[in-house]
C-alpha positions in Angstrom: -189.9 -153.3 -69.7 -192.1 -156.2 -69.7 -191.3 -158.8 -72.5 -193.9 -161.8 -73.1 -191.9 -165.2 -73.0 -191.9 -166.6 -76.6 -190.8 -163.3 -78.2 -190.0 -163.1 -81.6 -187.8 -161.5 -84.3 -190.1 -159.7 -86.9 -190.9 -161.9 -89.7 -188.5 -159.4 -92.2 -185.6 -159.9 -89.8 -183.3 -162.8 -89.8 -180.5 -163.7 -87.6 -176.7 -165.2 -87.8 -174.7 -165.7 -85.1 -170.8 -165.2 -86.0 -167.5 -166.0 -83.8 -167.7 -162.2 -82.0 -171.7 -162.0 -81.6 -174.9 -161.8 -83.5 -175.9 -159.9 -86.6 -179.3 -159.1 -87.1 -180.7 -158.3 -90.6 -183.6 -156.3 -91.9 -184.6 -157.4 -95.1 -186.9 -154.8 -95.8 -184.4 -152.0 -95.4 -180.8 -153.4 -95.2 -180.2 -152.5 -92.3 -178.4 -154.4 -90.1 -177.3 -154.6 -86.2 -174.1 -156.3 -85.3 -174.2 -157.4 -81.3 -171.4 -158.2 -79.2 -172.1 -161.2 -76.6 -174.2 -159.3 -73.9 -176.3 -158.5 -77.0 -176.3 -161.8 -78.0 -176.9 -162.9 -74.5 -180.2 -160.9 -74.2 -181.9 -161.8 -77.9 -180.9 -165.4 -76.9 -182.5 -165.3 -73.2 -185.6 -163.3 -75.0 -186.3 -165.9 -77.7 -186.0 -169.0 -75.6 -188.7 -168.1 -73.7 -186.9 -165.6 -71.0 -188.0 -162.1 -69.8 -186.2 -158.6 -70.0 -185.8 -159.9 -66.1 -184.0 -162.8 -66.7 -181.6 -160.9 -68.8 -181.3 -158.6 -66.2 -180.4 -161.3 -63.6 -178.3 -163.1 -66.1 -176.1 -160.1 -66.9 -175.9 -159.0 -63.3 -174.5 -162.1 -62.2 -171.7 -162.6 -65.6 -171.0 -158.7 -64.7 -171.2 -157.5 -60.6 -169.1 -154.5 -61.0 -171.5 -153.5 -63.8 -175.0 -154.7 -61.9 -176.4 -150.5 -61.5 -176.7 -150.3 -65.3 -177.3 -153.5 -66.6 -181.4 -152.8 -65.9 -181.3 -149.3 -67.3 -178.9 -151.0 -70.8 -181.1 -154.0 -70.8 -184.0 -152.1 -71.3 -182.6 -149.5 -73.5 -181.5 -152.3 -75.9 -184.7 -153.9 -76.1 -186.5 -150.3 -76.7 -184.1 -149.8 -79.8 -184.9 -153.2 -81.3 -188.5 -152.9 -80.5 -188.6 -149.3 -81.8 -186.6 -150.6 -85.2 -189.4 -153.1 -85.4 -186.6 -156.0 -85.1 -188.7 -157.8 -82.4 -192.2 -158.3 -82.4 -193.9 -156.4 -80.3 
């Protein structure tokens, strides 16, 4: 799942990061996403510039014994926030 570098949060979505993660916020609907730190990890990677790839490869080297999934979670996680309209497309 291809992800420009310089990616964005939607403009009606703001961000706070706490001592176990990241909470996302949309203001529109009050809905809100509470990450852990792989979450965390990937929203940070993605909006300093990095690629779904370079999650990918980050994850996979913080988590061997997980490496098989991390593509397929990586990707499913940046689906959801895509499809919630969190991140610009």
């Amino acid at each position: 799942m291809p992800v420009t570098p310089g990616a964005s949060l939607s403009p009606h979505v703001t961000m706070t990061e706490t001592e176990h993660g990241t909470v996302l916020l949309d203001e529109r609907t009050g809905r809100y996403w509470a990450l852990n730190a792989t979450g965390t990890t990937v929203i940070r990677l993605l909006l300093d510039g990095g690629t779904v790839d370079d999650a990918v490869r980050e994850l996979r080297e913080r988590h061997p014994d997980a490496a098989e999934r991390v593509t397929a979670d990586v990707g499913a996680f940046v689906r959801s926030l895509r499809d919630a309209e969190v991140m610009a497309p």
